[in-house]
PyMOL Python script that loads the backbone (N, CA, C, O; Angstrom):
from pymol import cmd

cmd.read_pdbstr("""\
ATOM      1  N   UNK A   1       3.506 -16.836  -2.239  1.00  0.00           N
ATOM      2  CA  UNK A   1       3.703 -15.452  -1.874  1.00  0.00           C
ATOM      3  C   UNK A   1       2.371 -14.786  -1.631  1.00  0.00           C
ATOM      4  O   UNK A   1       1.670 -14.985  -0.638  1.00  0.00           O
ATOM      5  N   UNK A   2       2.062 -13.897  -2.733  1.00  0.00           N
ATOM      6  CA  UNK A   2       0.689 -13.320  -2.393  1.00  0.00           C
ATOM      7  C   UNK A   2      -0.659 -13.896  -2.908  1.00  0.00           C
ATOM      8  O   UNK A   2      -1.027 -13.724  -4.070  1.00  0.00           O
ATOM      9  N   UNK A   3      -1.363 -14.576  -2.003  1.00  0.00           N
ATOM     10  CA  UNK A   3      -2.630 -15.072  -2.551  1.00  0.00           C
ATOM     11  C   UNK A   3      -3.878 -13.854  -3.001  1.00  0.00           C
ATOM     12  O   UNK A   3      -5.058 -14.191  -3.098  1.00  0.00           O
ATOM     13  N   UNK A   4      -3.512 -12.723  -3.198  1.00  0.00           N
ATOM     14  CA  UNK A   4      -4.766 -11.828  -3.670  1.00  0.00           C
ATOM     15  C   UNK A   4      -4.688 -12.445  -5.101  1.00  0.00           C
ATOM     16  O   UNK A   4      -3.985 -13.273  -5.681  1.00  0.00           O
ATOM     17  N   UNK A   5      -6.120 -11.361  -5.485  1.00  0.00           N
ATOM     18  CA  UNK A   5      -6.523 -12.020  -6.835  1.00  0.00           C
ATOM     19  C   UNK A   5      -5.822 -11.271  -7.779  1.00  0.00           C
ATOM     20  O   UNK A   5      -5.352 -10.152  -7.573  1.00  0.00           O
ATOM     21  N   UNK A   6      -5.741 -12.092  -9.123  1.00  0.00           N
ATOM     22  CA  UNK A   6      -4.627 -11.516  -9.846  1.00  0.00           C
ATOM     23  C   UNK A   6      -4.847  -9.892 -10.515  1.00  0.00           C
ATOM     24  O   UNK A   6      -4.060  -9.233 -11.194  1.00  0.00           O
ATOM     25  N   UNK A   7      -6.401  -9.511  -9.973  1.00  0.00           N
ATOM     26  CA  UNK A   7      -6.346  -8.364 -10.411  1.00  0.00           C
ATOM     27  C   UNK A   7      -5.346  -7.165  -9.018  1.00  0.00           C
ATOM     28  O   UNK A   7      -4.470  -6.305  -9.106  1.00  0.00           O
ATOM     29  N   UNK A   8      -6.132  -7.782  -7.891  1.00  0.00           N
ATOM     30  CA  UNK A   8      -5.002  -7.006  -7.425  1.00  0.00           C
ATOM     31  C   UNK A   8      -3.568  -6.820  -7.122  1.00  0.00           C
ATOM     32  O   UNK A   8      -3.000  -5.790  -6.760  1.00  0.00           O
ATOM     33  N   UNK A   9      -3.015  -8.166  -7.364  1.00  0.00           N
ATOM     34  CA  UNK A   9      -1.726  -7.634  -7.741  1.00  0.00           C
ATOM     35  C   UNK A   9      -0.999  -7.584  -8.888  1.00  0.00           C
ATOM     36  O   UNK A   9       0.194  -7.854  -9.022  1.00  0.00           O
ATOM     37  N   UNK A  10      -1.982  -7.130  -9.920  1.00  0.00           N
ATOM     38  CA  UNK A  10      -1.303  -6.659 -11.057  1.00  0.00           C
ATOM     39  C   UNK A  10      -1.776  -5.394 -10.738  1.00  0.00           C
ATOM     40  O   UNK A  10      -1.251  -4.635 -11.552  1.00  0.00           O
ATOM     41  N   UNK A  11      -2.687  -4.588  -9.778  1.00  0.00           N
ATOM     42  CA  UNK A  11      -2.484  -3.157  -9.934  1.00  0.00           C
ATOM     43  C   UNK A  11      -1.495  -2.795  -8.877  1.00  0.00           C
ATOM     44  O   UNK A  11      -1.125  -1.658  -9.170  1.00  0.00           O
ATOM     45  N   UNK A  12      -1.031  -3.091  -8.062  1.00  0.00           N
ATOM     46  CA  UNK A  12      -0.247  -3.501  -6.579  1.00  0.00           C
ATOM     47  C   UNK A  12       1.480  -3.420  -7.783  1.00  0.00           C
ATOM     48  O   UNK A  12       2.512  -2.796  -7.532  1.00  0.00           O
ATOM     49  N   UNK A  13       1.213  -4.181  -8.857  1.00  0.00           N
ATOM     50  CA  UNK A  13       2.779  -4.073  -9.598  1.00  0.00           C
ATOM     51  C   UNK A  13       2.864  -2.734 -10.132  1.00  0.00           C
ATOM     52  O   UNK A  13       3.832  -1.976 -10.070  1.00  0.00           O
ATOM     53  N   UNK A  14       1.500  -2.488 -10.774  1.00  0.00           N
ATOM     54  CA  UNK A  14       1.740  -1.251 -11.760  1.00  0.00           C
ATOM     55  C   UNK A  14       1.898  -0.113 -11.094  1.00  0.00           C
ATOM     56  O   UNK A  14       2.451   0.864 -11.601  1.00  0.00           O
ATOM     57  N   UNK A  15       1.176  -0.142  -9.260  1.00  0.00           N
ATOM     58  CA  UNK A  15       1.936   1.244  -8.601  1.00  0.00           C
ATOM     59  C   UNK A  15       3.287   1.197  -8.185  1.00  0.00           C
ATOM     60  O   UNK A  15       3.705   2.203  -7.612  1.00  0.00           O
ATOM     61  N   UNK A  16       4.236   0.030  -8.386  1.00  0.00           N
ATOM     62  CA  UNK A  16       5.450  -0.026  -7.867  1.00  0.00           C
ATOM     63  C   UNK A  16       6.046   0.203  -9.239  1.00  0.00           C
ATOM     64  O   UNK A  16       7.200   0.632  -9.206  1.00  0.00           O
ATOM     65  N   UNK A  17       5.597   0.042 -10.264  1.00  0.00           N
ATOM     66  CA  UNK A  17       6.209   0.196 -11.779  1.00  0.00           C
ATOM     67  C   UNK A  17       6.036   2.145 -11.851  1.00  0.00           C
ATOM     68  O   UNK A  17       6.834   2.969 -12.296  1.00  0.00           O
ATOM     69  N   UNK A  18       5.313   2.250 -11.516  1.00  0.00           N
ATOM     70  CA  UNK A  18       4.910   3.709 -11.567  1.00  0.00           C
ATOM     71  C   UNK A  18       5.879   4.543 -11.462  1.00  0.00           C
ATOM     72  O   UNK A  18       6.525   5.277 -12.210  1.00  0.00           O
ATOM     73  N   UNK A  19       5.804   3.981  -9.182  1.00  0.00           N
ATOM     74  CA  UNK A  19       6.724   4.903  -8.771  1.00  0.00           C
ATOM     75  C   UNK A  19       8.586   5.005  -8.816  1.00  0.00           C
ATOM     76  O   UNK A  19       9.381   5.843  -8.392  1.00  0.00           O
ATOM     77  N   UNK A  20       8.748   3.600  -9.609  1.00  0.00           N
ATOM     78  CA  UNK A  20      10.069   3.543  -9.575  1.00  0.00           C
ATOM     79  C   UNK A  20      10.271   4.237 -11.022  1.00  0.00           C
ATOM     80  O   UNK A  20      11.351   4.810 -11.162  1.00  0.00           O
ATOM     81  N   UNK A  21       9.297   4.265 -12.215  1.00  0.00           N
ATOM     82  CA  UNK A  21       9.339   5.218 -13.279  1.00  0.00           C
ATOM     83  C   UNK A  21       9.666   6.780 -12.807  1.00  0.00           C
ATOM     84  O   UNK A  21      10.339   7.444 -13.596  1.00  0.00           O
ATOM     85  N   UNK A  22       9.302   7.304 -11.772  1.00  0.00           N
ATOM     86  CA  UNK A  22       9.057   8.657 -11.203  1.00  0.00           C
ATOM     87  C   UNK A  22      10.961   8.979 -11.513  1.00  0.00           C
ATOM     88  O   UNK A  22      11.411   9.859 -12.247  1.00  0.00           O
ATOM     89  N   UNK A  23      11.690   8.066 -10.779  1.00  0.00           N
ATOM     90  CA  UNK A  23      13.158   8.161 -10.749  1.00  0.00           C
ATOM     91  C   UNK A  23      13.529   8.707  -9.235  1.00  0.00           C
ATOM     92  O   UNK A  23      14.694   8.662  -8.841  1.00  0.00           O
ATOM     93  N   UNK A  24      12.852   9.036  -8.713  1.00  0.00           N
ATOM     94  CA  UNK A  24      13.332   9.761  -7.483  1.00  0.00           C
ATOM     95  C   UNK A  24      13.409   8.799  -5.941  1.00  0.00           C
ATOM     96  O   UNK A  24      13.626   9.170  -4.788  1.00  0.00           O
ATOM     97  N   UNK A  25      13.151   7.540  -6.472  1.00  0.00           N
ATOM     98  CA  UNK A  25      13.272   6.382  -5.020  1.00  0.00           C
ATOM     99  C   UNK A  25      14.941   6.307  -4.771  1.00  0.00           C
ATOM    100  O   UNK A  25      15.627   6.375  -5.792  1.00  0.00           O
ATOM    101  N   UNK A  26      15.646   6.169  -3.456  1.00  0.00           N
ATOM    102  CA  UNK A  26      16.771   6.030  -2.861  1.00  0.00           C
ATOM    103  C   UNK A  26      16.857   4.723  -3.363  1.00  0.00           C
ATOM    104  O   UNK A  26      15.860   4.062  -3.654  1.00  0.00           O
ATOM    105  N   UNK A  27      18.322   4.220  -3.505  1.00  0.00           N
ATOM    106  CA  UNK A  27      18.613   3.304  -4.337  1.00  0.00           C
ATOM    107  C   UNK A  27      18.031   1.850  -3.422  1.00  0.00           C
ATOM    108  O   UNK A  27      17.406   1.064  -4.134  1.00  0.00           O
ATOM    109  N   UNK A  28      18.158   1.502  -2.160  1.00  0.00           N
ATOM    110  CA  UNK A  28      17.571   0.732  -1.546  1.00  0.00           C
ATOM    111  C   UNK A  28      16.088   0.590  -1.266  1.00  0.00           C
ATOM    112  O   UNK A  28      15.711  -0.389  -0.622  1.00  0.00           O
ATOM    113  N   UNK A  29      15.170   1.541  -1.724  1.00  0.00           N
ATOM    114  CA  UNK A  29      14.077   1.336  -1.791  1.00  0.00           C
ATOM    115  C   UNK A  29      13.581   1.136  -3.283  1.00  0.00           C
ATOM    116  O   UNK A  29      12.484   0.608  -3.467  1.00  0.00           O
ATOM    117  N   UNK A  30      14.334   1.532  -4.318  1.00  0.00           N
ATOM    118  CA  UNK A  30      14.429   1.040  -5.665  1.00  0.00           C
ATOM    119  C   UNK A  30      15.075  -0.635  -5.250  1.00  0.00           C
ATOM    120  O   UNK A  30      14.392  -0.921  -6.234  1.00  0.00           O
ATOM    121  N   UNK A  31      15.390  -1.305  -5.007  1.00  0.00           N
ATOM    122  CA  UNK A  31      15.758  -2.568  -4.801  1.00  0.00           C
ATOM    123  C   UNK A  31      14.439  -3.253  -4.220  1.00  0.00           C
ATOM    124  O   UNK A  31      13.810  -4.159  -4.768  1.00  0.00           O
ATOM    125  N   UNK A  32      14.205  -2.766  -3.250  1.00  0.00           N
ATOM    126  CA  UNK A  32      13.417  -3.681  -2.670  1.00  0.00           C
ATOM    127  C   UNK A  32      11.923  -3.285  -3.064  1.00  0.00           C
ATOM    128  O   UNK A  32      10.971  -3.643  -2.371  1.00  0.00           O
ATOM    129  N   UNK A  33      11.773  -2.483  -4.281  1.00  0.00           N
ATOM    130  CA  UNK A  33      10.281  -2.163  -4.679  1.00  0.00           C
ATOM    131  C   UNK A  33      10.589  -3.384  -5.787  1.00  0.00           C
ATOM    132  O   UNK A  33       9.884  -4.361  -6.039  1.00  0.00           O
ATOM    133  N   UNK A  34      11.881  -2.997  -6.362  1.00  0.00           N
ATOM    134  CA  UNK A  34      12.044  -4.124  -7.505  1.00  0.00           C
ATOM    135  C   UNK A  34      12.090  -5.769  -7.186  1.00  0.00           C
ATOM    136  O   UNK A  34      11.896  -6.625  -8.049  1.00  0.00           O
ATOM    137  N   UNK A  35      12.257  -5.923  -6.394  1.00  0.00           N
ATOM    138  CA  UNK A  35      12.497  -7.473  -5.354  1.00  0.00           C
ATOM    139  C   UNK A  35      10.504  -7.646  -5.406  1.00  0.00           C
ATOM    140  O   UNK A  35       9.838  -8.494  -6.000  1.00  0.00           O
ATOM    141  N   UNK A  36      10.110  -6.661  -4.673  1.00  0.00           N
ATOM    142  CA  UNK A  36       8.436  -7.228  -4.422  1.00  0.00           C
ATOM    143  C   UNK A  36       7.813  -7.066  -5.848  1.00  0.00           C
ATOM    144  O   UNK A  36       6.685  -7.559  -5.826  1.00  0.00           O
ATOM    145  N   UNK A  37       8.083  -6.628  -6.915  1.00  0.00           N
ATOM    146  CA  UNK A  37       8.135  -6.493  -8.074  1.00  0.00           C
ATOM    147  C   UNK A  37       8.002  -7.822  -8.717  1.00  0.00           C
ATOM    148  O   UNK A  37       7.037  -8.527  -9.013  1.00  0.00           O
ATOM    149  N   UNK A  38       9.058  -7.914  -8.813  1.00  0.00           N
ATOM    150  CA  UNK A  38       9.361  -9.606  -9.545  1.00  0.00           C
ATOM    151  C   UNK A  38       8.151 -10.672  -9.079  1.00  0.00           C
ATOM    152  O   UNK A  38       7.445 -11.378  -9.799  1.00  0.00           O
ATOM    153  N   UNK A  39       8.164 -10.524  -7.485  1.00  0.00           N
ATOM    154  CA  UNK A  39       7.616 -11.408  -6.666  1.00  0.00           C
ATOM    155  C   UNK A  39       5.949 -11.142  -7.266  1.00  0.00           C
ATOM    156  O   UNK A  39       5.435 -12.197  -7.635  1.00  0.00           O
ATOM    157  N   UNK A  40       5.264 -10.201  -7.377  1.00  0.00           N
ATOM    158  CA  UNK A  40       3.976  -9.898  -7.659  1.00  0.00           C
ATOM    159  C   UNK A  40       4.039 -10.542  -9.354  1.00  0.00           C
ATOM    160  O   UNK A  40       3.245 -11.354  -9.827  1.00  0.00           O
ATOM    161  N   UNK A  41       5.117  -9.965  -9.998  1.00  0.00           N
ATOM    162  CA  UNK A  41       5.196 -10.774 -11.743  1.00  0.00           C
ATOM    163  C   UNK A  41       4.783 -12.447 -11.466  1.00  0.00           C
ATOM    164  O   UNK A  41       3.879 -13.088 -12.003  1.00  0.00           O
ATOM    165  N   UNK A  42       5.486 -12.766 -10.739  1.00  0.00           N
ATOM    166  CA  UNK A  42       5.672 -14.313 -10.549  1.00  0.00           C
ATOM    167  C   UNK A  42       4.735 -14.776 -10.042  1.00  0.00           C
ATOM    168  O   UNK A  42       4.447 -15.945 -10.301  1.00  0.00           O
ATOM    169  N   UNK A  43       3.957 -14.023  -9.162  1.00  0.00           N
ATOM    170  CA  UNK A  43       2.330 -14.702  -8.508  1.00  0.00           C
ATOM    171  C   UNK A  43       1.322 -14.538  -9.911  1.00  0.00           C
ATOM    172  O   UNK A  43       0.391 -15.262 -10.263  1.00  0.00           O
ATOM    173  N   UNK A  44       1.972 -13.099 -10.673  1.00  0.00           N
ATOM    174  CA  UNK A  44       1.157 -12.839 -11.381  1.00  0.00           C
ATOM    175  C   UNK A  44       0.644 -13.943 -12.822  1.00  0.00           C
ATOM    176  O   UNK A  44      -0.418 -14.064 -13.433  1.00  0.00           O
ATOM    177  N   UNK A  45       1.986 -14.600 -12.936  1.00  0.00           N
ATOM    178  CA  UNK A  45       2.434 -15.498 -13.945  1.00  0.00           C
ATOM    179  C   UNK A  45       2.183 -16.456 -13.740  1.00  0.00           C
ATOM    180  O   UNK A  45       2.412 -17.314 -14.593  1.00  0.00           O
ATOM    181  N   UNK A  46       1.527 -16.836 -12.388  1.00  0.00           N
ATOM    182  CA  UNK A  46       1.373 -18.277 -12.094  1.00  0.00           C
ATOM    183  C   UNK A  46       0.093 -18.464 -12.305  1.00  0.00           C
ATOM    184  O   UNK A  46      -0.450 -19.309 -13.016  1.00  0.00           O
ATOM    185  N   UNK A  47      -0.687 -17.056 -11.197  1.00  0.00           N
ATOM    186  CA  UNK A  47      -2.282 -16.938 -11.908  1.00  0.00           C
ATOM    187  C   UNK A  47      -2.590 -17.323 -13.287  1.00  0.00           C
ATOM    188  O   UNK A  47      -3.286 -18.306 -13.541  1.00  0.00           O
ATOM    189  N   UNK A  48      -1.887 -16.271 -14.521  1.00  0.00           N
ATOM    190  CA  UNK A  48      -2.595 -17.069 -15.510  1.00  0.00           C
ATOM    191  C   UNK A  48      -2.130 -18.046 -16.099  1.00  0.00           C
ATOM    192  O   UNK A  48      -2.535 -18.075 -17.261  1.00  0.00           O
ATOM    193  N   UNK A  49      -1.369 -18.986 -15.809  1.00  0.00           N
ATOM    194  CA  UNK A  49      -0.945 -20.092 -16.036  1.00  0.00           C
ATOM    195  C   UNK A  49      -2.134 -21.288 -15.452  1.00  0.00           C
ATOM    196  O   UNK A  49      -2.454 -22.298 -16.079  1.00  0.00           O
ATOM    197  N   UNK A  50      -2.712 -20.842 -13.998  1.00  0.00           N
ATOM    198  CA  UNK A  50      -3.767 -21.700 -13.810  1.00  0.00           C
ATOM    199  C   UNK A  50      -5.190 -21.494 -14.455  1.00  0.00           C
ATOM    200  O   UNK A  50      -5.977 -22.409 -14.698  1.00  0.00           O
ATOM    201  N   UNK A  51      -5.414 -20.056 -14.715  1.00  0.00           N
ATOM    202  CA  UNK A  51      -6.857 -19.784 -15.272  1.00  0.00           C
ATOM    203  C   UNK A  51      -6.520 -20.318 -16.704  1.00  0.00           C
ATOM    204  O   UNK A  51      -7.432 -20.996 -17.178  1.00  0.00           O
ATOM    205  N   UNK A  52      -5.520 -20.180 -17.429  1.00  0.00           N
ATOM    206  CA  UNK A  52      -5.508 -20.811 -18.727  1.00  0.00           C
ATOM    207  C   UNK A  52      -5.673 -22.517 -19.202  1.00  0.00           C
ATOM    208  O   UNK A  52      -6.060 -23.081 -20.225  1.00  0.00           O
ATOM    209  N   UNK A  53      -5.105 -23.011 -17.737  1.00  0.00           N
ATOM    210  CA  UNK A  53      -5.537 -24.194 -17.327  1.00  0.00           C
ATOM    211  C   UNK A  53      -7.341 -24.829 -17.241  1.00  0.00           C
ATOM    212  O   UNK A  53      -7.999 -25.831 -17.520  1.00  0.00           O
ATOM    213  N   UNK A  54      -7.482 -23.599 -16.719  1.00  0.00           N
ATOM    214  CA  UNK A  54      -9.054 -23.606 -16.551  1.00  0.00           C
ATOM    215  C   UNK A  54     -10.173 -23.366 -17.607  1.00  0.00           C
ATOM    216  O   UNK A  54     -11.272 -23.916 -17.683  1.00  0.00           O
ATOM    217  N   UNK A  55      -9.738 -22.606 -18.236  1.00  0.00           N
ATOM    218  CA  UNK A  55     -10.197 -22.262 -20.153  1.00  0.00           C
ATOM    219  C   UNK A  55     -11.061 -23.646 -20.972  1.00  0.00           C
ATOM    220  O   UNK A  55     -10.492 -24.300 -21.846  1.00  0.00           O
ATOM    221  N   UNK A  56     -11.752 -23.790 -20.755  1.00  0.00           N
ATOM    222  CA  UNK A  56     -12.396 -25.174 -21.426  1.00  0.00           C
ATOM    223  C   UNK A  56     -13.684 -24.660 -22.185  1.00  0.00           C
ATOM    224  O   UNK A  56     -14.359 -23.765 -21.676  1.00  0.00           O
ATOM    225  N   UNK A  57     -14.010 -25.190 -23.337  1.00  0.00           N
ATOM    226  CA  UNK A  57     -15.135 -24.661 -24.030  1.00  0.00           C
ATOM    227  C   UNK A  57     -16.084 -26.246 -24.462  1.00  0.00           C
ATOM    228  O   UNK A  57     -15.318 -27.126 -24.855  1.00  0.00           O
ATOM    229  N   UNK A  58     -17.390 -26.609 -24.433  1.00  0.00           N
ATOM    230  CA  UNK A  58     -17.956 -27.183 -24.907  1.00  0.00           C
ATOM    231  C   UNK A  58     -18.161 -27.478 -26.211  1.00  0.00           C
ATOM    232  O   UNK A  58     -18.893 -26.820 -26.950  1.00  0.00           O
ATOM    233  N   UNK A  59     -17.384 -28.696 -26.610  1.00  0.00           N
ATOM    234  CA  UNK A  59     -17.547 -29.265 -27.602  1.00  0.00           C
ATOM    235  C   UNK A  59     -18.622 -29.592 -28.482  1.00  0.00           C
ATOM    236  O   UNK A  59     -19.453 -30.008 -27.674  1.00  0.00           O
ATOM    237  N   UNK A  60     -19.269 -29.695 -29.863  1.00  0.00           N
ATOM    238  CA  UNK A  60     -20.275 -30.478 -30.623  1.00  0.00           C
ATOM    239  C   UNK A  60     -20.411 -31.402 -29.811  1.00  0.00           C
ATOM    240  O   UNK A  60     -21.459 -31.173 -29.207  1.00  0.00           O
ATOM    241  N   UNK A  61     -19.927 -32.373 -29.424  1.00  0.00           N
ATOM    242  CA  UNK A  61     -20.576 -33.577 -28.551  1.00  0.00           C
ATOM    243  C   UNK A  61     -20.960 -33.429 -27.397  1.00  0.00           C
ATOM    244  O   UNK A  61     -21.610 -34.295 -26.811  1.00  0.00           O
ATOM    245  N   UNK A  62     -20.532 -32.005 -26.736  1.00  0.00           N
ATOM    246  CA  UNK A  62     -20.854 -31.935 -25.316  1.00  0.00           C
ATOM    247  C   UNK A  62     -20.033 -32.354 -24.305  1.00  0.00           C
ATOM    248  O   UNK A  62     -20.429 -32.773 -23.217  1.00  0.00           O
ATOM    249  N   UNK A  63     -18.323 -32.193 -24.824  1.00  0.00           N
ATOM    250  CA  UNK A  63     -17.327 -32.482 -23.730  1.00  0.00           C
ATOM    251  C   UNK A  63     -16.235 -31.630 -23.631  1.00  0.00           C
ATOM    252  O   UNK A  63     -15.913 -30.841 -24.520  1.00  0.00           O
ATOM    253  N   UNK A  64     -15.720 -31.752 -22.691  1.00  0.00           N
ATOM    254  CA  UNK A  64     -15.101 -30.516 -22.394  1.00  0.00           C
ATOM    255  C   UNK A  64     -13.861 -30.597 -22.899  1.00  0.00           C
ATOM    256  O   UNK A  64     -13.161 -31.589 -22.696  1.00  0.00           O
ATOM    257  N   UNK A  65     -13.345 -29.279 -23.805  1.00  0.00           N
ATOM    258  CA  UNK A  65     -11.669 -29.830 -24.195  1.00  0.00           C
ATOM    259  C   UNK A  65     -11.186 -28.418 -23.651  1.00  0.00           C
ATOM    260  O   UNK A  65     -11.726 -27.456 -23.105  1.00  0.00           O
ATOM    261  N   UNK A  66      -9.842 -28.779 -24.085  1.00  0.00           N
ATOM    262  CA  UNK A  66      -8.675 -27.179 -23.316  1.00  0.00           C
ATOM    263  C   UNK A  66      -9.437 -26.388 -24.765  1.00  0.00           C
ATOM    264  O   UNK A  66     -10.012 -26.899 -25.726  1.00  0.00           O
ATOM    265  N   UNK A  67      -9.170 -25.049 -24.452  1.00  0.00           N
ATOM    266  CA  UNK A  67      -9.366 -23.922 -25.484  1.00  0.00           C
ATOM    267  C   UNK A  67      -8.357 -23.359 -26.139  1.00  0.00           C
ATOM    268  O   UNK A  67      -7.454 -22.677 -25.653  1.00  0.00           O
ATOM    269  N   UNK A  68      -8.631 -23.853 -27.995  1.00  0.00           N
ATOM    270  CA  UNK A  68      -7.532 -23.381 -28.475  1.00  0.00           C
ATOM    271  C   UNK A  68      -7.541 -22.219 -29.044  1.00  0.00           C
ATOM    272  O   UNK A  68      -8.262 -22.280 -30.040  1.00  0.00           O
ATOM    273  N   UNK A  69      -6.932 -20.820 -28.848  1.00  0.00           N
ATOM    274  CA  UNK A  69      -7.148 -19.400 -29.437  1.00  0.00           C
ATOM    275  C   UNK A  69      -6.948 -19.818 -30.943  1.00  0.00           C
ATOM    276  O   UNK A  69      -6.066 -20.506 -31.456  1.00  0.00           O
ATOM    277  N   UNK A  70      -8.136 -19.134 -31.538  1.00  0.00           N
ATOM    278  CA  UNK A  70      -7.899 -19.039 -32.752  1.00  0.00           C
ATOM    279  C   UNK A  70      -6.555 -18.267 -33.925  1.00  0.00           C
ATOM    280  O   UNK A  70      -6.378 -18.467 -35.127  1.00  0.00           O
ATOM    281  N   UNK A  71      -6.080 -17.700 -33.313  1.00  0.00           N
ATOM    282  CA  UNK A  71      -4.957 -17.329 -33.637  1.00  0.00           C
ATOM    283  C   UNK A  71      -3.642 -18.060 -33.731  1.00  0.00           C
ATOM    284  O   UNK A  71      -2.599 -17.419 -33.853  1.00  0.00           O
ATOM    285  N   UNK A  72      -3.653 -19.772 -33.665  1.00  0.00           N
ATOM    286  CA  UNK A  72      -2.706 -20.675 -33.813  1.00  0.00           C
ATOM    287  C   UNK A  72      -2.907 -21.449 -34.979  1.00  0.00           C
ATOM    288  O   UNK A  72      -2.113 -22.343 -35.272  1.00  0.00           O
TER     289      UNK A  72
END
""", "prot")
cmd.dss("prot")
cmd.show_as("cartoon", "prot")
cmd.util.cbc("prot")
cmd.orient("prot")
């Protein structure tokens, strides 16, 4: 779908989250803000699914492992 970077379409979601908060969109443009909605979640979800992929920290020995948050 959309190859921008995930910063811009997580601000690209939050003005469609905005304006459908407002309440005043016609019910078919409330649909189809919510349709490109999802679609920006789902690019958005995929992004960090690959940068988390990408997350690697240097080991004591000097090799690269996945990064585990300290909070597990």
């Amino acid at each position: 779908m959309n190859k921008n970077s995930l910063e811009v379409n997580l601000k690209e979601l939050e003005s469609i989250v905005s304006k459908m908060e407002q309440g005043d969109m016609a019910l078919e443009d409330s649909i189809k803000s919510y349709e490109k909605g999802m679609l920006l979640l789902k690019s958005c979800q995929d992004s960090l699914k690959e940068i988390e992929q990408k997350v690697l920290v240097l080991s004591a020995e000097n090799t690269l492992e996945k990064f585990k948050p300290t909070n597990e």
